[in-house]
C-alpha positions as CSV (number, residue, x, y, z in Angstrom):
1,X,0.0,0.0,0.0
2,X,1.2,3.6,-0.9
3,X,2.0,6.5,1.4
4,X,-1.0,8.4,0.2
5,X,-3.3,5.0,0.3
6,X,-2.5,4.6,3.8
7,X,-2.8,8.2,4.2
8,X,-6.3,8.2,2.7
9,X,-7.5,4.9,4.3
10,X,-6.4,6.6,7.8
11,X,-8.5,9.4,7.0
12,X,-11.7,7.7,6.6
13,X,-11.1,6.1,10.0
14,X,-11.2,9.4,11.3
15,X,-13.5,11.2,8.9
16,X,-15.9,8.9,8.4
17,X,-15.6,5.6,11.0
18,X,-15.1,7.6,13.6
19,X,-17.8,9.9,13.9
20,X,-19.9,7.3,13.3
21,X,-19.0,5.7,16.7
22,X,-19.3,9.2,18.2
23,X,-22.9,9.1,16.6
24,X,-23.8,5.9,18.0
25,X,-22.4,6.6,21.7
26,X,-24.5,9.9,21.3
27,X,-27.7,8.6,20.5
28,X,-27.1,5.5,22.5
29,X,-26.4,7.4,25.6
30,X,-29.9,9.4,24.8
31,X,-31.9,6.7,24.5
32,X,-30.9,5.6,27.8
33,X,-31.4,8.6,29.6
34,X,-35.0,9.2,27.6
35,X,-37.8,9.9,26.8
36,X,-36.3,13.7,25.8
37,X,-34.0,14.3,22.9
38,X,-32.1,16.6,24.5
39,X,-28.2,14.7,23.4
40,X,-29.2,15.4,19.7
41,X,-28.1,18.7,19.6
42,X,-24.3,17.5,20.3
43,X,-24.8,16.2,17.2
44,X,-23.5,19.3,15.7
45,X,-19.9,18.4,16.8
46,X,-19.4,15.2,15.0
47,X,-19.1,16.7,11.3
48,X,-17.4,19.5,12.3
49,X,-15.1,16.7,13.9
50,X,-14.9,15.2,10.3
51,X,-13.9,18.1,9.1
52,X,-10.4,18.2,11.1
53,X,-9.5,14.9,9.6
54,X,-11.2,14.4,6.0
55,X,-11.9,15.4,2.8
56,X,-15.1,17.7,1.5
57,X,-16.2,14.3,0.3
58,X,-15.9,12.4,3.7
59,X,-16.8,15.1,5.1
60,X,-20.7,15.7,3.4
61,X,-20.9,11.9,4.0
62,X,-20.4,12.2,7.7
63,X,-23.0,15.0,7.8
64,X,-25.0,13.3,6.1
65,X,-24.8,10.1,8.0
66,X,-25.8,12.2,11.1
67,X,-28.6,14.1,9.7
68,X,-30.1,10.8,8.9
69,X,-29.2,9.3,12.3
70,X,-30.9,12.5,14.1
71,X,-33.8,12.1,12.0
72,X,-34.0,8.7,12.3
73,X,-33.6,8.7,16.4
74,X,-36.4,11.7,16.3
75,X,-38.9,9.2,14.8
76,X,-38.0,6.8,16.9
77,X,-38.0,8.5,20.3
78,X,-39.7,11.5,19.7
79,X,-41.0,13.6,22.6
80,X,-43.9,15.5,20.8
81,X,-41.5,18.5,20.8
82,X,-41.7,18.4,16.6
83,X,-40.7,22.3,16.7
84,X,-37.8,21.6,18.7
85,X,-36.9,18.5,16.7
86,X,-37.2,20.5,13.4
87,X,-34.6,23.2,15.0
88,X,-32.3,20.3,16.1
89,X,-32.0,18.9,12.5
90,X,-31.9,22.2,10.9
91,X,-28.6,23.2,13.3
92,X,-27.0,19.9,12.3
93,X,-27.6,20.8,8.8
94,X,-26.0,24.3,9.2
95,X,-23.1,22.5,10.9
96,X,-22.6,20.0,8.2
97,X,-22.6,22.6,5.6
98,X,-19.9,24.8,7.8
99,X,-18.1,21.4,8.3
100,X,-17.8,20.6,4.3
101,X,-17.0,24.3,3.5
102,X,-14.0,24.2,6.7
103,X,-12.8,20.6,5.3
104,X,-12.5,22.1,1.9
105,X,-10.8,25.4,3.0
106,X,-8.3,22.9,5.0
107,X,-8.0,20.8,2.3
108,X,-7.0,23.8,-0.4
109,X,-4.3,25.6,2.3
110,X,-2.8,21.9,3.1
111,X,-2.6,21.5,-0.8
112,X,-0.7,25.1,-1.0
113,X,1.2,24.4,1.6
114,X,2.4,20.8,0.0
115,X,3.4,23.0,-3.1
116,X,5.4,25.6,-1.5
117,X,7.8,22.5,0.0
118,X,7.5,20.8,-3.2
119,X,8.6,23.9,-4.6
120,X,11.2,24.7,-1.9
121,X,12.8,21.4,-2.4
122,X,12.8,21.7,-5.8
123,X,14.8,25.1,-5.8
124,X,16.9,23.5,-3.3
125,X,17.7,20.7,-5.4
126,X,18.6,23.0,-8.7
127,X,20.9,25.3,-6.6
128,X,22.6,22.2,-5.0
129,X,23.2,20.6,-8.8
130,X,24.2,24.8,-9.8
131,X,27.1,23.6,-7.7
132,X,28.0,20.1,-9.1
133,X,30.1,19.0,-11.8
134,X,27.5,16.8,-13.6
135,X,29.6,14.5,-14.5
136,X,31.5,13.1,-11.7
137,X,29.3,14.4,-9.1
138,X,32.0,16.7,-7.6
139,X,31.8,20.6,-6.6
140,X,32.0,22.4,-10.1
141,X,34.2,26.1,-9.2
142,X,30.8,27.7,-8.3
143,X,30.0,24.9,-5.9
144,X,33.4,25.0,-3.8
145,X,33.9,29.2,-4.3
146,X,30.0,28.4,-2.3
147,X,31.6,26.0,0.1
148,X,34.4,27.7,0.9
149,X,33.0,30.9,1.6
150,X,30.2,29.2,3.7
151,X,33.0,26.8,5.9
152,X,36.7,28.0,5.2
153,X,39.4,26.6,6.9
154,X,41.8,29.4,8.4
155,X,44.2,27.8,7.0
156,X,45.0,25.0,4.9
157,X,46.8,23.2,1.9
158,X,45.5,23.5,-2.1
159,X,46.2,20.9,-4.9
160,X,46.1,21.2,-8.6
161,X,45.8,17.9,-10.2
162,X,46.3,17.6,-13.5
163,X,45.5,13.8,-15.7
164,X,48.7,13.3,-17.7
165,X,47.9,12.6,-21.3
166,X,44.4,12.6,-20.7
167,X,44.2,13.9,-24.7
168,X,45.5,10.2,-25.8
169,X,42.5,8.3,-23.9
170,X,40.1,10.4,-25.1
171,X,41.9,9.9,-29.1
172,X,42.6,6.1,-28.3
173,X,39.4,4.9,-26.8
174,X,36.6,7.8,-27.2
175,X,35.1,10.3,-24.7
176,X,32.7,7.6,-23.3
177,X,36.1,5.8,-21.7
178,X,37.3,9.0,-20.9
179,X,34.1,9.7,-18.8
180,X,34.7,6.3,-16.8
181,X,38.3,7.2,-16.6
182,X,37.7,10.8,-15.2
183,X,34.5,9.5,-12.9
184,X,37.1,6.6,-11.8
185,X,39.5,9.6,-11.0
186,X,37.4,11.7,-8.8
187,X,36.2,8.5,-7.0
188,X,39.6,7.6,-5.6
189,X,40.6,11.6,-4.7
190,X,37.4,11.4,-3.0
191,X,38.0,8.3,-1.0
192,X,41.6,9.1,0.4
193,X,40.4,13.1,1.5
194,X,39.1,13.5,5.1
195,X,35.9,15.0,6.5
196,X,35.8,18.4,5.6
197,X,38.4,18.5,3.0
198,X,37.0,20.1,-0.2
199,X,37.6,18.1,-3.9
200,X,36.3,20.2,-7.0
201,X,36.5,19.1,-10.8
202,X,38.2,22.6,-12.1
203,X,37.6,21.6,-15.4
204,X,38.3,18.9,-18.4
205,X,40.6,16.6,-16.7
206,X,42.0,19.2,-13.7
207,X,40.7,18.7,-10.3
208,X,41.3,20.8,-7.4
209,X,41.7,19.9,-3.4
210,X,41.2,22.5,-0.5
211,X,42.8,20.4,2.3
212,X,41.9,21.7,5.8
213,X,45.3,20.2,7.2
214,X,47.9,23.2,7.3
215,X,50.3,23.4,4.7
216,X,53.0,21.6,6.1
217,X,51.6,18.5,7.2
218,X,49.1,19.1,3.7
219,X,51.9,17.9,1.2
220,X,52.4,14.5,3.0
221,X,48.5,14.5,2.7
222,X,48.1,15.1,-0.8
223,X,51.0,13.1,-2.1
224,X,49.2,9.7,-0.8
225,X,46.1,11.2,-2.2
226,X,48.1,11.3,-5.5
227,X,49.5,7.8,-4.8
228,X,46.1,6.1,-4.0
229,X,44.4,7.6,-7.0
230,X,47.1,6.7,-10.1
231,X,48.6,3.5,-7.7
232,X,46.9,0.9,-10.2
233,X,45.2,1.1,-13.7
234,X,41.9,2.5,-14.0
235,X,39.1,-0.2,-15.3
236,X,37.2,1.1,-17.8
237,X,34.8,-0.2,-20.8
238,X,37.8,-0.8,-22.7
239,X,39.6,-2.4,-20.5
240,X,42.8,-1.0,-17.8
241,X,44.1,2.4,-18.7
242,X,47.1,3.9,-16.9
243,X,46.8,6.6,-14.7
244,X,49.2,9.2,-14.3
245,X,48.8,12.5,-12.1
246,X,50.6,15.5,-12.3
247,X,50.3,18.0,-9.0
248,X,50.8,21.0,-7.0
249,X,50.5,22.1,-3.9
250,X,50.6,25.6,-2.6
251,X,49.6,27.2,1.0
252,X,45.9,28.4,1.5
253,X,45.2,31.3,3.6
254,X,41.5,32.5,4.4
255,X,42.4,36.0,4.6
256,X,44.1,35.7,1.2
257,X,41.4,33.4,-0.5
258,X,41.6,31.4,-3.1
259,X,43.1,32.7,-6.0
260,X,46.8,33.4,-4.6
261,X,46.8,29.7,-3.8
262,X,45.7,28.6,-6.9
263,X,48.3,30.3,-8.9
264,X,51.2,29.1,-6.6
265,X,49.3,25.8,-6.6
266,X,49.7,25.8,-10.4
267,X,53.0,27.2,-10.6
268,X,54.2,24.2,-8.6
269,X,52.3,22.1,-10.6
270,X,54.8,22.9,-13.9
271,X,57.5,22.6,-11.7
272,X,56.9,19.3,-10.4
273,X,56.2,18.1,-13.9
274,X,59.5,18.9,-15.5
275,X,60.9,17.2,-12.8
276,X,59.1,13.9,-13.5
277,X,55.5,12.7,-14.3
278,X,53.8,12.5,-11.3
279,X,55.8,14.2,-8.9
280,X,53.9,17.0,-6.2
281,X,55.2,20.4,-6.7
282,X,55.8,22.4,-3.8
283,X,54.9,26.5,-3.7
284,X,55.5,27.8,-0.6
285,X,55.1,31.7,-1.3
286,X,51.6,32.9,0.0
């Protein structure tokens, strides 16, 4: 059963089943205190009770249902009062019709209010995926410059990673196993960066860290970062395809922001390459 099923089947109980209880107590407990009607009136209550709890629909049926019962209980144990009787049923009509109109006023606000979340979440959801790369599910730049000015560390370490010969997968075995190879990529960064770290895919096959760990003890961070991520072959569609990072690493400063350490971060980057594929470049200026 469904969410709004059981949702609907618990609001007959309450609309509907219910009252219909109420009604019988009522009456029941009228009869045994005869020969006057006078619990009748409390009638009135039970479809404005309805009301709380159901539908316009459940709601007219409850009144309805009690109408009939009050009518039905007048005949039967009638006191000769037939003015009074008459007033009684015609104040449990009013009620029934200010019970239908409240359950549908209810039911129209709850309906508005259901589409403002909806709406809300929605928003939510498009500003959150604003923010993400949509391909590897990473911050894009928008996302971390977001995160970062949200949560920045005081002081931290920042990495440029760069996919060596990233060009030659994408000629040798197509942009569909360079998608697997770049998603396979930012899956093992993610996996060796701790809680609060931020990982962003700068773009094409450059990815960017924002290590909270200061820089010195950052380097030894992001260099087995670097040697988790291109330690094996990545599996692809194709098969195993090497994977080789180049990187930098430069000192991050709050007060500074971002874009000092990404320059030194991409300075070091070059430098580390012509020193080898795959070595960590070191900037220390701020």
């Amino acid at each position: 059963m469904s969410r709004r099923q059981s949702a609907s089947s618990g609001s007959w109980w309450l609309a509907v089943v219910v009252p219909c209880v109420l009604i019988a107590l009522i009456l029941g407990a009228d009869l045994l205190e005869g020969p006057k009607t006078a619990y009748v009136g409390v009638l009135t209550a039970v479809p404005l009770f309805a009301a709380i709890f159901g539908t316009p629909i459940m709601t007219a049926v409850t009144s309805v249902i009690t109408w009939c019962s009050a009518l039905a209980f007048g005949l039967m144990s009638a006191d000769g009062n037939v003015p009074a009787q008459t007033v009684r049923l015609g104040i449990i009509a009013a009620a029934g019709v200010v019970a239908v109109v409240a359950a549908y006023v209810r039911q129209r606000r709850d309906e508005q209010f259901r589409r403002a979340q909806q709406t809300a979440a929605e928003a939510d959801f498009l500003r959150l995926q604003a923010g993400r790369d949509y391909l590897t599910g990473l911050l894009n730049r928008r996302g971390l410059i977001e995160n970062l000015a949200v949560n920045p560390p005081t002081e931290g370490t920042v990495v440029v990673l760069d996919c060596d010969r990233f060009k030659d997968v994408n000629d040798r075995y197509g942009h569909v196993v360079g998608d697997e190879f770049l998603k396979g990529i930012a899956g093992r960064l993610s996996s060796g960066l701790a809680q609060g770290d931020f990982i962003a895919r700068w773009g094409g096959d450059e990815f960017l860290l924002v290590l909270r760990t200061p820089f010195e003890g950052g380097i030894g961070v992001a260099q087995r970062v670097i040697d988790h991520a291109s330690s094996s072959p990545m599996s692809t569609s194709a098969g195993m395809v090497p994977v080789s990072l180049s990187a930098g690493a430069a000192p991050f400063e709050a007060a500074l922001g971002l874009d000092p350490a990404i320059v030194g971060a991409d300075r070091a980057m070059y430098k580390g390459r012509s020193s080898g594929v795959g070595t960590l470049g070191v900037d220390y200026r701020l």
